[in-house]
Structure formats: structure tokens, C-alpha cells
C-alpha positions in Angstrom: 93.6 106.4 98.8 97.0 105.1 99.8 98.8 101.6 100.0 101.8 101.1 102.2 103.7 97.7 102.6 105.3 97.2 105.7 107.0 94.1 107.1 104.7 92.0 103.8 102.0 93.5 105.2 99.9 95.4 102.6 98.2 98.1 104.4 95.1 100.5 101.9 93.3 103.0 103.5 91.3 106.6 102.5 92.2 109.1 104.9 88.6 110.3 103.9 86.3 107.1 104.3 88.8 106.3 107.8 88.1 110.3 109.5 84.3 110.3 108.2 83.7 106.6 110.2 85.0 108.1 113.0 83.2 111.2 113.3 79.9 109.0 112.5 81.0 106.7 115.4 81.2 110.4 117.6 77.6 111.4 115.9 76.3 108.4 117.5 76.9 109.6 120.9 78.6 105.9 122.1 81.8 107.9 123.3 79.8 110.4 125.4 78.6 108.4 128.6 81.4 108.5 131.8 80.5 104.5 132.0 81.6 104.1 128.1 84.9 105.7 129.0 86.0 103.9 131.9 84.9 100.9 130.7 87.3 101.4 127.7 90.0 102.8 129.8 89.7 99.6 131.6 90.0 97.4 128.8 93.1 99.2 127.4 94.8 99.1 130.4 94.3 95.2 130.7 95.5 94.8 127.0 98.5 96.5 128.0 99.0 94.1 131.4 98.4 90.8 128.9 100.6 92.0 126.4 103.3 93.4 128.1 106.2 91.1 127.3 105.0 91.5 123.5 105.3 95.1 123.9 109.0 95.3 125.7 109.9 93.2 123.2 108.8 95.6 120.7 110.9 98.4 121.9 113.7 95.9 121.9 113.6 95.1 118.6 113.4 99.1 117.6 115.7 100.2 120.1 117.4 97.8 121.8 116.0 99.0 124.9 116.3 97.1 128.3 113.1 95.8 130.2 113.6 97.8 132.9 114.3 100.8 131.2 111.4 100.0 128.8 109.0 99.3 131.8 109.7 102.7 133.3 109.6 104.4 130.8 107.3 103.4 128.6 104.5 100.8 130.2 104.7 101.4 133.7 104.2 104.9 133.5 101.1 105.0 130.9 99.4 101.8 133.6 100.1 104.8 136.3 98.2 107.7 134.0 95.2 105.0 133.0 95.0 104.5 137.6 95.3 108.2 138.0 92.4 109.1 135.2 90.1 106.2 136.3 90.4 107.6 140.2 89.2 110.6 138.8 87.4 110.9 135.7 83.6 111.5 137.5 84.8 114.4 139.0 86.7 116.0 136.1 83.7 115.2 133.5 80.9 117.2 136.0 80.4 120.3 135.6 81.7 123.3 137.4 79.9 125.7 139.0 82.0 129.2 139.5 81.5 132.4 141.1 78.7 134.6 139.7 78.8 138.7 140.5 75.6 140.1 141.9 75.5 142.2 138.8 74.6 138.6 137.2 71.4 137.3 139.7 69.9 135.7 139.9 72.0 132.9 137.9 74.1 130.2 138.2 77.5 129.9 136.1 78.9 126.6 135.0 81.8 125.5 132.9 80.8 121.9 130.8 84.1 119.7 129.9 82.9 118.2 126.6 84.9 116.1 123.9 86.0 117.7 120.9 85.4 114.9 118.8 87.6 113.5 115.7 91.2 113.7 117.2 94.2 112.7 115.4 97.2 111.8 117.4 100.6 111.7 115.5 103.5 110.2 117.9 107.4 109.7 117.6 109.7 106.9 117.0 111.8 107.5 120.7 108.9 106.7 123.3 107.2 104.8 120.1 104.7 103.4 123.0 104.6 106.0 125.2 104.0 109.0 123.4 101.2 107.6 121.4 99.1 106.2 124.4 99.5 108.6 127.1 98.0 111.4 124.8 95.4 108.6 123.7 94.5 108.3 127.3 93.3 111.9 126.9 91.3 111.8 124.2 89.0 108.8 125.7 88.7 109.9 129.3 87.2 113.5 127.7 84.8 111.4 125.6 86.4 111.6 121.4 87.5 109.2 119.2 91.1 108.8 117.9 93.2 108.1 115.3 96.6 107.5 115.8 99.8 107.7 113.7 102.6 106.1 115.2 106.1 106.5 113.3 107.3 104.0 110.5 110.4 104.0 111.9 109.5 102.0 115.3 108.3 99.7 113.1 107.8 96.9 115.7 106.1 98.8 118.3 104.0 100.2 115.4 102.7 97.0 114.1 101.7 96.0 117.5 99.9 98.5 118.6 97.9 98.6 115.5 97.2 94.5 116.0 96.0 95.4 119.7 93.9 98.3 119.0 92.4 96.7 115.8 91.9 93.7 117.8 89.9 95.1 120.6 88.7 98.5 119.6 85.7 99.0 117.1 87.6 101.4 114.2 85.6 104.1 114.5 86.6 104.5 118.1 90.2 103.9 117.9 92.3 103.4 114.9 95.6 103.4 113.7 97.3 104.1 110.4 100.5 103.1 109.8 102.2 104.4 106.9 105.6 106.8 105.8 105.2 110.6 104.6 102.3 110.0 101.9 100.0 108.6 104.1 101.0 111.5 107.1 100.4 113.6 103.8 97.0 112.1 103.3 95.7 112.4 106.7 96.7 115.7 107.5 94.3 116.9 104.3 91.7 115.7 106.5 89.6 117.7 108.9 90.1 116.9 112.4 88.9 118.6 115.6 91.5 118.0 117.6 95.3 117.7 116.8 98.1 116.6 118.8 101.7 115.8 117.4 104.8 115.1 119.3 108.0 115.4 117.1 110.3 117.8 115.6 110.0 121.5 115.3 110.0 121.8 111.4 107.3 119.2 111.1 105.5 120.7 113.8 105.2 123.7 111.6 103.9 122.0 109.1 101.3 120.0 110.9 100.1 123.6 112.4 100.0 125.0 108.9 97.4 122.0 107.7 95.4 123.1 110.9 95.5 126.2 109.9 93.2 125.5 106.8 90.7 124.3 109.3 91.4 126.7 112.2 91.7 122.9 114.2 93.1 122.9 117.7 96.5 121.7 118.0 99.1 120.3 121.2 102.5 120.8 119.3 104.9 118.4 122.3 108.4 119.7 120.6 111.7 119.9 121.7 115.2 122.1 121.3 118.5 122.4 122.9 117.3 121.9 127.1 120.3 123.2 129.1 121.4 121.7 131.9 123.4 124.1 135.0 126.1 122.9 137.2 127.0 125.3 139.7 129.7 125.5 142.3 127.5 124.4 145.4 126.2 120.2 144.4 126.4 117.0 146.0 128.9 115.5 143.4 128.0 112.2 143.5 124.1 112.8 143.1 124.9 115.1 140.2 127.0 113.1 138.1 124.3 109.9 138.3 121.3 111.9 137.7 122.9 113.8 134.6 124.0 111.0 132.6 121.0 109.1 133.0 119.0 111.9 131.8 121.6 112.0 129.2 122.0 108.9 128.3 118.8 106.7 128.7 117.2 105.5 126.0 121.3 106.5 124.0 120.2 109.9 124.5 117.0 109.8 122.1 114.7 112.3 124.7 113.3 115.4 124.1 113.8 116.4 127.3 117.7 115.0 127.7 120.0 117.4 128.6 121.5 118.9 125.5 124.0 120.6 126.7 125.8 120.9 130.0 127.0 124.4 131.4 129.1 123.9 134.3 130.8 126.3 136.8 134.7 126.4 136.0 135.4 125.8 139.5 133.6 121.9 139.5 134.3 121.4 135.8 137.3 119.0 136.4 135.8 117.5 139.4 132.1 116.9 137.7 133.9 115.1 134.4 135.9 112.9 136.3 132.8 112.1 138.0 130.8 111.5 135.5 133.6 109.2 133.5 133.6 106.8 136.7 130.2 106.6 137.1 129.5 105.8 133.2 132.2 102.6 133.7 129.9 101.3 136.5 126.7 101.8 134.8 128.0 100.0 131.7 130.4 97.7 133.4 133.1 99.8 131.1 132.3 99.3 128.0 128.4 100.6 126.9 128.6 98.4 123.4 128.4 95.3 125.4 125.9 95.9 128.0 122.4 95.1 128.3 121.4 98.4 129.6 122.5 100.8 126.1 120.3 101.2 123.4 120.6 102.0 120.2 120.1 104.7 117.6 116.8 104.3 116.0 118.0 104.7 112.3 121.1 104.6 110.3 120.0 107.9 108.9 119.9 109.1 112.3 123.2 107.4 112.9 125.0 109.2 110.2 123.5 112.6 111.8 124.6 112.6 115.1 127.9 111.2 113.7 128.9 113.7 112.1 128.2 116.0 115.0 131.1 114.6 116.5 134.6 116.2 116.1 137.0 114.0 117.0 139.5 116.6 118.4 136.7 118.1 120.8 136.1 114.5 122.5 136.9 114.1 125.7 135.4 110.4 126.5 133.9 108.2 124.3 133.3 109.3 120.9 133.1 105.1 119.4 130.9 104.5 116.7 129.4 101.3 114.6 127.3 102.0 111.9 126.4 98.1 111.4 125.2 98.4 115.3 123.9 101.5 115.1 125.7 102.4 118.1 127.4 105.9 119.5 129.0 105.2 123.0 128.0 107.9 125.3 130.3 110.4 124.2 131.2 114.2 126.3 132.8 117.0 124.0 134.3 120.0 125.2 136.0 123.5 123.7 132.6 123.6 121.2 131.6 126.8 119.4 127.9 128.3 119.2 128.4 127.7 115.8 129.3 124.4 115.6 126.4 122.0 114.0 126.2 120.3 117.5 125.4 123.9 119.2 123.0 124.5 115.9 121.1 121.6 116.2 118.7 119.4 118.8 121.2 116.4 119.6 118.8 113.6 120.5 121.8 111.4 120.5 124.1 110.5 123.0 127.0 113.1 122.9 127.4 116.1 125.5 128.6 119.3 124.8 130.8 120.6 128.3 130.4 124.2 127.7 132.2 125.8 131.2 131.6 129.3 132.3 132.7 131.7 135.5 129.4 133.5 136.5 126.3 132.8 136.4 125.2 135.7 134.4 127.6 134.4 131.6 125.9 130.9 131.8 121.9 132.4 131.4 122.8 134.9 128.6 124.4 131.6 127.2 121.0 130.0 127.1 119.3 132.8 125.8 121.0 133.2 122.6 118.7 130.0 122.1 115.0 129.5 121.4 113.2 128.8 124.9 114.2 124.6 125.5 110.8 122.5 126.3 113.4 121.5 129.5 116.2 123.1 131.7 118.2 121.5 134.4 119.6 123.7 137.2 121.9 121.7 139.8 122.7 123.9 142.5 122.0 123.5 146.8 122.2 127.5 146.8 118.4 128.5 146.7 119.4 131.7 145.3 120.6 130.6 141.9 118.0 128.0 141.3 115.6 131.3 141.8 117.4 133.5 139.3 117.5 130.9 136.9 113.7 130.1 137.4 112.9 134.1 137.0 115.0 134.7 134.0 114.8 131.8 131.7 111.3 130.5 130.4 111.2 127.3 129.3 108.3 124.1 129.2 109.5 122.5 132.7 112.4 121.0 134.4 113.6 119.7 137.4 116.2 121.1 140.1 118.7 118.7 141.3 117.6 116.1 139.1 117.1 115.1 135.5 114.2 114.5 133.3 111.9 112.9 136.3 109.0 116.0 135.9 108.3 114.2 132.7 107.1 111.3 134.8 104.9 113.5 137.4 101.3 113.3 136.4 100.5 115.9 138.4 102.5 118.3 136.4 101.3 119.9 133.3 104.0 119.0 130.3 104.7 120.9 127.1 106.7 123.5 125.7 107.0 127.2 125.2 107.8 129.2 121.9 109.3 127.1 119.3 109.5 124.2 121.7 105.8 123.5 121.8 102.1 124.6 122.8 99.9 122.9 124.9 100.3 120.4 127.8 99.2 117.5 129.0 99.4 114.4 131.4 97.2 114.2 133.9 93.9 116.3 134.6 95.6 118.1 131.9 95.3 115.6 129.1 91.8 115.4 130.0 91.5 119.3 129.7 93.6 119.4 126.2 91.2 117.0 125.0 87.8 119.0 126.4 86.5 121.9 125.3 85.3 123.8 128.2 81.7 125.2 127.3 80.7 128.0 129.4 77.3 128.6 130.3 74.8 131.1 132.5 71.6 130.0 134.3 69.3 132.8 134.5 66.2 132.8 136.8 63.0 133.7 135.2 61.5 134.8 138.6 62.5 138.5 138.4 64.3 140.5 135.5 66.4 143.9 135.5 64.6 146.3 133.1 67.2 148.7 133.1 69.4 147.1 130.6 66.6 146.7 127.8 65.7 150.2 125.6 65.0 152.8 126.1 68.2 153.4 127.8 67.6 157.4 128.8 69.9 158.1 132.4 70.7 154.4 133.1 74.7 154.5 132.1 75.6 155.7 135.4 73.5 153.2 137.4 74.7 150.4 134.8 78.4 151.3 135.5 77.6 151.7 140.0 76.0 148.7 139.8 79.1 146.3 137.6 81.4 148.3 140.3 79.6 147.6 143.0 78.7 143.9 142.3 80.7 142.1 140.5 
């Protein structure tokens, strides 16, 4: 049992009693029919149309993020998933009927998409609406229930979401517990059959480690230093816009941002000066003032990336107000590999300039690093965007542009290595959220007595006949 008071709200709940309602409200069977689903996709997605002004305001509160920029990325593009599932949902949930080898007639072969069940969904404080929905959207089109976990520290958004869900969701469909590290604690004691967290690395760790005691299946959505290439041959202009706003949307609070820019020495100059003009028009020349800058999430978070900045390595930027909570967007150059802002994600808004002469110097640069959930390459020569795409893994990424795959739902997103397992948006939320069951139809009209005892001579025609038919 655990209380939490947030905002004078006095929140109890038993992580026990909450998981065993749910998976009584899966034992029912309620979740299970394709009608139930899109019916309840469908209601979702109007809560979100009716409330949207409540919800940008939300993320204003928490992060001082613009409409537009709040809309896009956040609302807009989880009102696109819910249109994309509903189009398709009947045709994902049948089941699939693949190739069976002659060795195998007469049968049939099928593959049945069914829900998990009990799925926990833990989400971050920098997409606070975002990244707890769009995996939600998942788990309801494959047919489980859900519990989500947003963060404590998007307290606004949090509070919200938890008044619309519990508003129009019975709890043991959908419910969400809102709560700081005891109560994250509590509920990862719990057995789920699904898990999927989006957040730091070491947590990440730990969240597998509790799955672990169940053998539960997890989506880890994590992040790391995502590299971003500049080499000779780019449209200037294009490069410079679509860098910093990957960089700096949202103050640089992304997973996917670039972290780190590695830029041919022959543009370096050109692509900085660039990049300096283009930041004064964005933020009409000074980014505390505008309407279109967010803030850092947290003081503690504040102090963090602060002290990530050396003030003798800043090139541009570099102001800071703790009271605000505001880092101006901020470029650094002349950094070491062992410099804390080289040893650590950023999610903030400074950018190391790290220049380099060849391209083999810039990709054994990046692999002194764990494999980034994204990497940037921007390049119009087709021949180093294909090296770069051979030789460094990585989760996804975009050529020529910044952060925008994230947005595709046609792409499968997640990490490799340390930066995450699992994907999803998409048919591919559906399939994180399904197990696929696989099953043969046998006839009963005729049988093949060779397989069944006594075996005598029948090896050789067992092994002509699997060569022969499969």
C-alpha cells in the first residue's frame, strides 16, 4: 500500500489489489472482441479532440512548450497513430495463414496475434503526453489492459491524464498511478505480462532486472549520445534549419536530438555562422523572450546540464537562469571525449561542434560510443550516406533531416544495444503488444506412417522427403 500527495491531492493505492483488477478485467474476456477495441480507440481519440486546449496547456505549464510545437508533437501526432490503427486494426487482428512445405500436408499454418494481457506502461517527463499514449495505443488495439505510469515530474500533464482516463475508462481497463520512486517501486514488484518503459538507460536496467524475476516481456525506448554528420557536400541553408530544430525543440529535451555534431573541417566555419543566423530568426534574437523556447523540466535537471557547460568552450549562447529554468541554446567547441558533456546523454540544449578531416576519423569517433537510438548523416554524396549506414548500427535516423523518422508511423522505432529493445509505432505497436501464436492444421483424411515406431530403414526417406519438400 502506498500514499502520495500531489498538488493536495491524496492519492492511496495497492500495486497488488490495482494489477489483480486488471488481470480479472482481461479474464473476463471484454478486451478481446475487434468491436471492443475500436470502440475504445474511438472514444480516446475524441477525449483527446475535446480536451485538447486542456492538454496543451498542460505541457505549457510543465514545459513551457508552444501550441504549435505541443500540437506536433505531442497531440497531432498520437490523433494520426489512433487514424492509422483504426484503418487497420481488422486486418492486423486476423490471422495469418503462411506457407506450409509438402513435408507438412496436408495442413494449413497460421500465425494468431493475441493480447498479452496485464501491461504496464511507464513514460517520461519530455513527451509527458506523447510517450505515454502512443504505446497505450498499442496495448488496446492488440486487445490488453493497461496501466500507465506517467512521471511526477510533468506533474500537469500527469494529473490530467489520470482525470481523463479515470473519467472515461472503467479501471480495470485503463488506469493510471501517479506517484514518485516508492510507488514505481511498488509496481514494479508486481507481475505484469507486458512491460514497456521509455526513459533513461540506468533505470531501464533496473526495470529489466524486476522483469527478470518474472521472465516478463519488455520494450526498453532508451536513448544515448545520437551523432549527427555534416559532410562537405550540403545545401547549407537546409542543414543549418533542420539541425537546430532537432536540436533545440522542446530546449533540447529529445531522445533522439542530436547530441553531438561532427562536421567536416572544410564547412565547419560556414555551417556555425549559419546556424548562429538562423537561431536569431527563429527566436527573434533572444530565445529567453520568445514564445517558441521551452524550458528545462526541473531545477535538478537545470543544475545538470549546467554544469556541463564550460564557459571557455562556448562559442554562442551559453546564458542561464536558474529562477526560469532556462539554458539559451548554447554550441561548444574544442570539447574532449572526456569531458562530462562527451560522458553523458545531454537532453538539454547545448551542442558539442566536434570537427574532423575524413570521414573515417568521424565514424571511429562514434564508435568509441555505445550504439545511439539515432544518427543524423547530412551529406548530397550517396556514397557517404552508404558508408555511414553500413558501418554504424544504431535504432534509426534520418538523412538530410532531423528527428522526423520519429514521426513516421510506418517506421518501426526503438533502439539497439544499450539504447533500447523493441519498437513500436505503427503495425508495430500492435505487434509489441501481441504475442504471435503459431499454430498447424492437420487433416485427418490421410496420415504418414513412416514417422511413428517402428522406425527400421525410414531415416533416409525422412531426410529425401524434408529435402525434397519443404
Amino acid at each position: 500500500m502506498a500514499t502520495t500527495i500531489t498538488s493536495n491531492i491524496e492519492i492511496v493505492f495497492d500495486a497488488k489489489t490495482i494489477v489483480q483488477q486488471q488481470r480479472d478485467y482481461f479474464s473476463s474476456g471484454k478486451t478481446k472482441p475487434i468491436s471492443f477495441r475500436i470502440a475504445q480507440l474511438k472514444k480516446l481519440r475524441q477525449i483527446i479532440v475535446d480536451n485538447e486546449s486542456a492538454i496543451l496547456k498542460a505541457l505549457y505549464d510543465d514545459l513551457k512548450k508552444s501550441e504549435l510545437e505541443a500540437y506536433a508533437t505531442e497531440v497531432g501526432i498520437v490523433i494520426s497513430e489512433i487514424d492509422e490503427i483504426l484503418k487497420n486494426i481488422t486486418s492486423w487482428s486476423k490471422p495469418q495463414r503462411v506457407k506450409t512445405p509438402l513435408f507438412h500436408q496436408l495442413a494449413t499454418s497460421w500465425i494468431y496475434p493475441e493480447p498479452y494481457g496485464v501491461t504496464y506502461i511507464i513514460a517520461p517527463w519530455n513527451y509527458p503526453f506523447q510517450l505515454l499514449i502512443a504505446p497505450l495505443l498499442g496495448a488496446m488495439a492488440a486487445g490488453n489492459t493497461a496501466i500507465l505510469k506517467p512521471s511526477e515530474l510533468s506533474e500537469n500533464t500527469a494529473l490530467l491524464i489520470q482525470k481523463l482516463i479515470s473519467e472515461n475508462f472503467e479501471e480495470g481497463y485503463i488506469r493510471v498511478v501517479v506517484g514518485g520512486v516508492e510507488e514505481s517501486k511498488a509496481m514494479l514488484e508486481q507481475r505484469f505480462d507486458y512491460i514497456f518503459f521509455t526513459g533513461g538507460t540506468e533505470i531501464g536496467r533496473y526495470v529489466y532486472q524486476s522483469a527478470a524475476k518474472y521472465l516478463t516481456p519488455v520494450t526498453l525506448e532508451l536513448g544515448g549520445k545520437s551523432p549527427c554528420i555534416v559532410d562537405e557536400d550540403i545545401q547549407l541553408t537546409h542543414t543549418s534549419r533542420r539541425i537546430l530544430w532537432g536540436k533545440f525543440t522542446n530546449a533540447g529535451q529529445t531522445c533522439v536530438a542530436p547530441d553531438y555534431l561532427l562536421v567536416n573541417k572544410k564547412v565547419k566555419t560556414k555551417l556555425i555562422e549559419k546556424m548562429k543566423e538562423h537561431l536569431n530568426e527563429f527566436y527573434a534574437g533572444n530565445p529567453a523572450t520568445s514564445p517558441d523556447y521551452g524550458r528545462i523540466i526541473s531545477e535538478r535537471h537545470f543544475d545538470r546540464i549546467s554544469k556541463m557547460i564550460n564557459p571557455s568552450q562556448v562559442i554562442y549562447g551559453g546564458q542561464t537562469n536558474r529562477a526560469e529554468k532556462y539554458i539559451a541554446p548554447t554550441f561548444v567547441e574544442g570539447v574532449s571525449i572526456d569531458d562530462r558533456v562527451m560522458q553523458e546523454e545531454i537532453f538539454g540544449p547545448v551542442l558539442p561542434v566536434i570537427e574532423y578531416n575524413t570521414l573515417d576519423e568521424a565514424i571511429a569517433y562514434i564508435k568509441q560510443f555505445e550504439k545511439p537510438l539515432a544518427l543524423y548523416i547530412y551529406s548530397e554524396n550517396s556514397n557517404v550516406q552508404n558508408r555511414v549506414l553500413d558501418e554504424i548500427s544504431f535504432g534509426g535516423g534520418c538523412i538530410n533531416e532531423s528527428i522526423m523518422h520519429v514521426g513516421q508511423g510506418h517506421l518501426p522505432f526503438g533502439g539497439v544495444g544499450e539504447s533500447g529493445i523493441g519498437a513500436y509505432h505503427g503495425k508495430s505497436s500492435f505487434d509489441t503488444f501481441s504475442h504471435q501464436k503459431s499454430v498447424l492444421k492437420k487433416s485427418t483424411i490421410t496420415d504418414m506412417p513412416i514417422k511413428y515406431p517402428p522406425y527400421k530403414n525410414n531415416k533416409n526417406l525422412i531426410k529425401k522427403l524434408m529435402a525434397w519438400f519443404n
